[in-house]
TORPA-4810 file (N, C-alpha, C, O; in nm, 3 decimals):
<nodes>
NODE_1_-1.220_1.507_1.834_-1.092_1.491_1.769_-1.118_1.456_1.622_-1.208_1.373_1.609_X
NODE_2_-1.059_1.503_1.502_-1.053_1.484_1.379_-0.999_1.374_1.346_-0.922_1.343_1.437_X
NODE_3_-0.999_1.275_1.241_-0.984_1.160_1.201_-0.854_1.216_1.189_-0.790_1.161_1.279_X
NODE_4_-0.766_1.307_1.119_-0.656_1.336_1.112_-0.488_1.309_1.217_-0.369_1.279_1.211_X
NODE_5_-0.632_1.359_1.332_-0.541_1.401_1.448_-0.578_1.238_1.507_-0.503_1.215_1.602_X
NODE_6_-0.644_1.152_1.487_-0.696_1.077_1.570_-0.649_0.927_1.493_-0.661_0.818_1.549_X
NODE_7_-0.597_0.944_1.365_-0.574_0.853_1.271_-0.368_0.882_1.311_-0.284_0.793_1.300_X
NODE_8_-0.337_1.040_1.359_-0.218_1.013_1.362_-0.173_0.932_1.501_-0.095_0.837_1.503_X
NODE_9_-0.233_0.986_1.604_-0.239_0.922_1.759_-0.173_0.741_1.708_-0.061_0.699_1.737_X
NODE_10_-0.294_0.652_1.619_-0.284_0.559_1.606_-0.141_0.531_1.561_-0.063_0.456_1.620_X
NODE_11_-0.111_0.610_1.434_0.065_0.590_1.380_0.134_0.578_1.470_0.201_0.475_1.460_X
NODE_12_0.160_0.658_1.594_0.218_0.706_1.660_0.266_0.549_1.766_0.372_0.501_1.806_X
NODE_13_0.136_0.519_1.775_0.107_0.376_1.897_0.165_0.273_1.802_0.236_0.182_1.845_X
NODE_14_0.139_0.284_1.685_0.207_0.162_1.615_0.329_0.161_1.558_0.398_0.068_1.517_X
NODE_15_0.354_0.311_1.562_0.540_0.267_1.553_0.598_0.217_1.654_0.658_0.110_1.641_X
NODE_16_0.590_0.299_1.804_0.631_0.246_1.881_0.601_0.121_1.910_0.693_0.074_1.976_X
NODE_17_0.524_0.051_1.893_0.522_-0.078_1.907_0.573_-0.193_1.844_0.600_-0.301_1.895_X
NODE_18_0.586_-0.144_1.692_0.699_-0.175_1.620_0.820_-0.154_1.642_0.901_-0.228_1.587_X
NODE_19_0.862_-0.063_1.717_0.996_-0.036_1.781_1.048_-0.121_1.903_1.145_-0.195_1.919_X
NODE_20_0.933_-0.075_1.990_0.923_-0.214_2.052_1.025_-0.374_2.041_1.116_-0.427_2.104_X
NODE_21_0.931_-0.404_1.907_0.916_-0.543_1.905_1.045_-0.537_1.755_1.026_-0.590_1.646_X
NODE_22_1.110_-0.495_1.777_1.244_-0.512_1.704_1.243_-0.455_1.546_1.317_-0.497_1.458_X
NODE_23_1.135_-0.343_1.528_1.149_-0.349_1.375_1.235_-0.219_1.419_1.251_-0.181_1.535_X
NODE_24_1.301_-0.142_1.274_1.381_-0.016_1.239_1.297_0.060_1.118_1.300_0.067_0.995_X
NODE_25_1.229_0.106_1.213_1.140_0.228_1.123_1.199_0.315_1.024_1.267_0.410_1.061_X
NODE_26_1.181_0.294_0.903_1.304_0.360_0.772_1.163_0.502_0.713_1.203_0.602_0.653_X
NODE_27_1.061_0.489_0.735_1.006_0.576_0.663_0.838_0.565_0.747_0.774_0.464_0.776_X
NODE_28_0.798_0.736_0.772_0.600_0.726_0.788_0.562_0.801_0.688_0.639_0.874_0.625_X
NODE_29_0.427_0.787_0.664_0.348_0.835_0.598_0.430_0.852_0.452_0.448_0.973_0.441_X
NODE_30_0.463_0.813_0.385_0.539_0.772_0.232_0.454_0.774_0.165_0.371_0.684_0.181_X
NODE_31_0.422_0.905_0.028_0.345_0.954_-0.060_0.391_0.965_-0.178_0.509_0.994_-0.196_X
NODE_32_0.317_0.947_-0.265_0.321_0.989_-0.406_0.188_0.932_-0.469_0.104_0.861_-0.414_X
NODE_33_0.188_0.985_-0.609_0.066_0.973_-0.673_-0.002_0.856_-0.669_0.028_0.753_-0.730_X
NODE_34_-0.127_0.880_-0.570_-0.247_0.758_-0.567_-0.203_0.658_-0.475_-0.240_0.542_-0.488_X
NODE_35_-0.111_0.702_-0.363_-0.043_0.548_-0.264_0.014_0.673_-0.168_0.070_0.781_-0.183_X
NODE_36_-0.036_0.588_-0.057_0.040_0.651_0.113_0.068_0.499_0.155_-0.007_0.403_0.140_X
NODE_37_0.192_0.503_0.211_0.189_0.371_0.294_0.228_0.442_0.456_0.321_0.522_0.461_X
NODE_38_0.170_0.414_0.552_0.140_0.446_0.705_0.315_0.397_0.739_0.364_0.494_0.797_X
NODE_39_0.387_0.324_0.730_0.518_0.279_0.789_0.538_0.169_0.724_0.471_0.068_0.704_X
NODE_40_0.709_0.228_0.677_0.786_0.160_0.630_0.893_0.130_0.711_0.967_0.218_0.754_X
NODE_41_0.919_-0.083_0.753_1.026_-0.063_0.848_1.122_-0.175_0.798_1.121_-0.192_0.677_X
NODE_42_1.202_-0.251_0.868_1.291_-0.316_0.843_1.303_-0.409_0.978_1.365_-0.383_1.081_X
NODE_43_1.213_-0.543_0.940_1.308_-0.640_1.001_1.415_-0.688_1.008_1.503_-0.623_0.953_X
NODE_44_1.473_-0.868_1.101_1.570_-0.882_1.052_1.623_-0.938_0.943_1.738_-0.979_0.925_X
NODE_45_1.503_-0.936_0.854_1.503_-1.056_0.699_1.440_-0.981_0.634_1.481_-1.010_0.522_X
NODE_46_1.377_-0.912_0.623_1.301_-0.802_0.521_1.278_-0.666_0.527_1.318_-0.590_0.615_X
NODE_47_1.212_-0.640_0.427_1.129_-0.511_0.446_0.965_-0.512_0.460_0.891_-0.580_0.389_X
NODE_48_0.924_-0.423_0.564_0.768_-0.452_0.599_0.687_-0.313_0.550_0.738_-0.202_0.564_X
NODE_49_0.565_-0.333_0.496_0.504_-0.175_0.467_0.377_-0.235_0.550_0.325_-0.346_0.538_X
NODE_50_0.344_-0.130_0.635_0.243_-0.167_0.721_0.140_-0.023_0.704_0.163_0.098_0.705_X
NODE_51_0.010_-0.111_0.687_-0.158_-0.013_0.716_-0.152_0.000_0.836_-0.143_-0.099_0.908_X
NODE_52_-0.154_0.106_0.877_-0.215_0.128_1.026_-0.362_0.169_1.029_-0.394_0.277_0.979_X
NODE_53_-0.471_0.076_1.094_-0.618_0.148_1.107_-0.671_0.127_1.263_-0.689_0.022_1.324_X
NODE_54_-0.691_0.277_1.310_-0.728_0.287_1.417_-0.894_0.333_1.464_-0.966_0.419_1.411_X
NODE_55_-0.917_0.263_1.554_-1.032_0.272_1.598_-1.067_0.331_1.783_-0.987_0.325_1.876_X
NODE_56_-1.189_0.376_1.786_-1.158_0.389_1.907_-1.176_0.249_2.028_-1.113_0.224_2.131_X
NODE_57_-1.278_0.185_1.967_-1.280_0.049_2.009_-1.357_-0.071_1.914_-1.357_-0.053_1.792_X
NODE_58_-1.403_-0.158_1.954_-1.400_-0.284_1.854_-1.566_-0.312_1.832_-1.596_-0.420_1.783_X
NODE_59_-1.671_-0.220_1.867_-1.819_-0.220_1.842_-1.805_-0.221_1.734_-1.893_-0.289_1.681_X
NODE_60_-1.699_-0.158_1.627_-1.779_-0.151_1.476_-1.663_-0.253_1.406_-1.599_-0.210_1.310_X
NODE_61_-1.647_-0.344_1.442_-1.543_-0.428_1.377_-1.384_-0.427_1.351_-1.322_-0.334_1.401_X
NODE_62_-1.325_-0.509_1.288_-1.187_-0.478_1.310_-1.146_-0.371_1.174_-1.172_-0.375_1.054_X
NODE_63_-1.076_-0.283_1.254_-1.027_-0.171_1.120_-0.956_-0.281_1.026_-0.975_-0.251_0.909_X
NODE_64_-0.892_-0.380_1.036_-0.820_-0.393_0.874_-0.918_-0.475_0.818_-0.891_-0.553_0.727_X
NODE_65_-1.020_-0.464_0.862_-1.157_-0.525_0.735_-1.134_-0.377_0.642_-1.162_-0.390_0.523_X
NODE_66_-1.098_-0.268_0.676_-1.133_-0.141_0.591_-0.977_-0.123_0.451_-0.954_-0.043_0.360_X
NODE_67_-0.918_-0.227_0.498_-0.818_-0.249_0.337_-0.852_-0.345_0.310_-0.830_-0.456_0.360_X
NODE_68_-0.931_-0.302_0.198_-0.944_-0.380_0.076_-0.900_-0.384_-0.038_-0.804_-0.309_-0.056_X
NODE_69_-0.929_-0.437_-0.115_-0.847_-0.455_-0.249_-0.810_-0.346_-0.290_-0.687_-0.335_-0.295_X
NODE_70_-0.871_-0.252_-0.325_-0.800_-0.147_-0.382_-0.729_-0.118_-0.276_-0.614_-0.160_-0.285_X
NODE_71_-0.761_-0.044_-0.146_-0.649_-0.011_-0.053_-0.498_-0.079_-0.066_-0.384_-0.039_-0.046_X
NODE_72_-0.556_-0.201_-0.110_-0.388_-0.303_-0.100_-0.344_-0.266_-0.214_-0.224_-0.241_-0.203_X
NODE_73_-0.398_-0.243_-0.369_-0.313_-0.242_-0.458_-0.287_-0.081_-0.450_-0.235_-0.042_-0.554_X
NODE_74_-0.302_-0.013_-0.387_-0.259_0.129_-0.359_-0.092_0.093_-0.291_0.024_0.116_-0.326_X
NODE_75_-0.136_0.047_-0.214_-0.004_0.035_-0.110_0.072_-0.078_-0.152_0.178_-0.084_-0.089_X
NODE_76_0.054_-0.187_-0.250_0.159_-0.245_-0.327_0.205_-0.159_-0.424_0.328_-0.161_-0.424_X
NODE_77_0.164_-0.091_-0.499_0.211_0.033_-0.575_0.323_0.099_-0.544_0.433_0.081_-0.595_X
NODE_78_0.278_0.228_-0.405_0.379_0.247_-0.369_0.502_0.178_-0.290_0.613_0.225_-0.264_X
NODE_79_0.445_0.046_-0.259_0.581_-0.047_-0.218_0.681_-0.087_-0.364_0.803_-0.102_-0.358_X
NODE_80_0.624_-0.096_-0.453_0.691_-0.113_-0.548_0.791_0.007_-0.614_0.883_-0.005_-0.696_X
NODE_81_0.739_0.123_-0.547_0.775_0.241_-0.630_0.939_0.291_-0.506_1.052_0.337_-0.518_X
NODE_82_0.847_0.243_-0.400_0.997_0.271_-0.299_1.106_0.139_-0.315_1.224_0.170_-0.301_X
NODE_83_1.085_0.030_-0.336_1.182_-0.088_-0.396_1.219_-0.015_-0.446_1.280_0.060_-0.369_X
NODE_84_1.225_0.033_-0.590_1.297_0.098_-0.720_1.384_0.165_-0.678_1.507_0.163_-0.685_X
NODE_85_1.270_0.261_-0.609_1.360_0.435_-0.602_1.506_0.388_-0.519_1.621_0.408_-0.560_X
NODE_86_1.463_0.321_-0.392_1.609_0.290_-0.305_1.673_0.166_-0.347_1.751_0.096_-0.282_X
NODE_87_1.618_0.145_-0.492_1.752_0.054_-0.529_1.741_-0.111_-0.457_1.827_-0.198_-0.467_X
NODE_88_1.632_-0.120_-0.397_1.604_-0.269_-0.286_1.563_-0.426_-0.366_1.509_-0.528_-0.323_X
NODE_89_1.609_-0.394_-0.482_1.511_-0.546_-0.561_1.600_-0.625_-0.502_1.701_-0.575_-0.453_X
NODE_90_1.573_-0.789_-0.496_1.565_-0.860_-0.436_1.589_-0.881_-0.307_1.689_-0.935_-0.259_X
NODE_91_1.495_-0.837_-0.249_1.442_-0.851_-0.116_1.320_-0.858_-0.051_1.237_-0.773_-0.083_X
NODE_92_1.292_-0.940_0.031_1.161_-1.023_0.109_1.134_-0.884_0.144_1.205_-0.799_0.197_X
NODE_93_0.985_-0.881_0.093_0.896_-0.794_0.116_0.762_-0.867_0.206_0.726_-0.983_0.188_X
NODE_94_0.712_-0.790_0.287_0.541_-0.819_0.372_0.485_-0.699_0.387_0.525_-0.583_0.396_X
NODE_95_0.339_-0.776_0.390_0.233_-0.665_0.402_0.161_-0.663_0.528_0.070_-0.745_0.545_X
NODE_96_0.192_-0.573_0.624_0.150_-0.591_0.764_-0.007_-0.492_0.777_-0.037_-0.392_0.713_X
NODE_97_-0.065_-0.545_0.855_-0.193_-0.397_0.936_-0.167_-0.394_1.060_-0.191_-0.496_1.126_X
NODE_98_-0.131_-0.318_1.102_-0.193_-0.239_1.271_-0.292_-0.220_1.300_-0.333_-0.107_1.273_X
NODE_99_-0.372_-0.299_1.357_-0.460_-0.259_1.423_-0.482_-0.175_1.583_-0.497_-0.226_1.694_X
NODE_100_-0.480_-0.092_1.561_-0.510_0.009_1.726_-0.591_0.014_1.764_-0.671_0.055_1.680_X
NODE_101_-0.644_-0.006_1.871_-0.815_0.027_1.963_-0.766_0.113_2.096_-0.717_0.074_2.203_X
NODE_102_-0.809_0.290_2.027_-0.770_0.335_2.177_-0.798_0.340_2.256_-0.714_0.369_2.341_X
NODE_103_-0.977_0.313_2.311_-1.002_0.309_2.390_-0.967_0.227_2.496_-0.953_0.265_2.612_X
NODE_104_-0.947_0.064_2.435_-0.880_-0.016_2.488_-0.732_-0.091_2.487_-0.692_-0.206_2.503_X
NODE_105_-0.672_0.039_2.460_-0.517_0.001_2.527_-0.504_-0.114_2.424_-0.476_-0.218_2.484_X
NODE_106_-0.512_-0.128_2.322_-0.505_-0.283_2.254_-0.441_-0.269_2.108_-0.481_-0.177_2.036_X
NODE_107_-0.374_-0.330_2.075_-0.260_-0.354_1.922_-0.287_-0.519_1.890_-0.297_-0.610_1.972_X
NODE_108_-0.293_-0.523_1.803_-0.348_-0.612_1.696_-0.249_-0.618_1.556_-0.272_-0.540_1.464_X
NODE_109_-0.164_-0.694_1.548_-0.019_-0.720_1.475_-0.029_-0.815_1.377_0.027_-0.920_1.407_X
NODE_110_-0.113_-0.815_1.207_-0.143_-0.856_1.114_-0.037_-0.871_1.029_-0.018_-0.800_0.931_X
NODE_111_0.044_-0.978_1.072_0.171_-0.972_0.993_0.071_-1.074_0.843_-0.030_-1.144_0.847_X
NODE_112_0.170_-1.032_0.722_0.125_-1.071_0.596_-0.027_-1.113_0.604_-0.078_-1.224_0.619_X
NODE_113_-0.083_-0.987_0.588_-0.209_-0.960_0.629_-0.247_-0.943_0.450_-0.342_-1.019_0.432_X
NODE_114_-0.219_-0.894_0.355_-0.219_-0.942_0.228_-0.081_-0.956_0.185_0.021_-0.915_0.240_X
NODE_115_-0.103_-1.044_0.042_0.040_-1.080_-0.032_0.017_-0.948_-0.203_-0.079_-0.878_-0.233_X
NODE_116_0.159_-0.966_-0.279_0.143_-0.933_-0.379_0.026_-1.010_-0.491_-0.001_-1.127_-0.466_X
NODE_117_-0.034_-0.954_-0.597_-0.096_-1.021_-0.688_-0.123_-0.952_-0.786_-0.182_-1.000_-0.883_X
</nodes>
């Protein structure tokens, strides 16, 4: 399986699980120049932009060791750029990761997993 196809599987497990657990999925995979954010949703007090990193299991460590700084100021970027566009300033923003392990059936829910800076 291609990281493509195998990176979407993971989206897939972590929306629904976000659906799940009460969020309102407003946007996936959200692009523009130099920033993807994996899901954009809506609690009941904010707005959440969440990394999704999937693995097949946990021998090589936890995927959100793999956003790092730059990864985050990528995806504060475009969180900033979707605030604007839909008009959302003042409102509680978080930075979530998903963690997926498919082999083992397992989700890993990194709420404010980084902040703005």
């Amino acid at each position: 399986m291609n990281t493509k196809v195998f990176g979407d599987i993971g989206e897939d497990i972590a929306a629904k699980f976000l659906e799940e657990n009460g969020y309102n999925i407003l946007e996936r995979n959200y692009r523009g120049i130099g920033f993807e954010i994996d899901i954009i949703c809506k609690s009941s007090t904010e707005i959440v932009f969440v990394e999704v990193k999937s693995r097949k299991n946990s021998s090589y460590g936890r995927p959100s060791e793999a956003v790092n700084k730059n990864k985050q100021s990528r995806i504060i970027r475009g969180a900033m750029k979707y605030i604007y566009d839909k008009k959302l300033q003042n409102i509680k923003v978080r930075f979530d990761v998903v963690e997926v392990y498919l082999d083992e059936k397992k989700i890993v829910h990194n709420k404010d997993a980084f902040i703005l800076s």
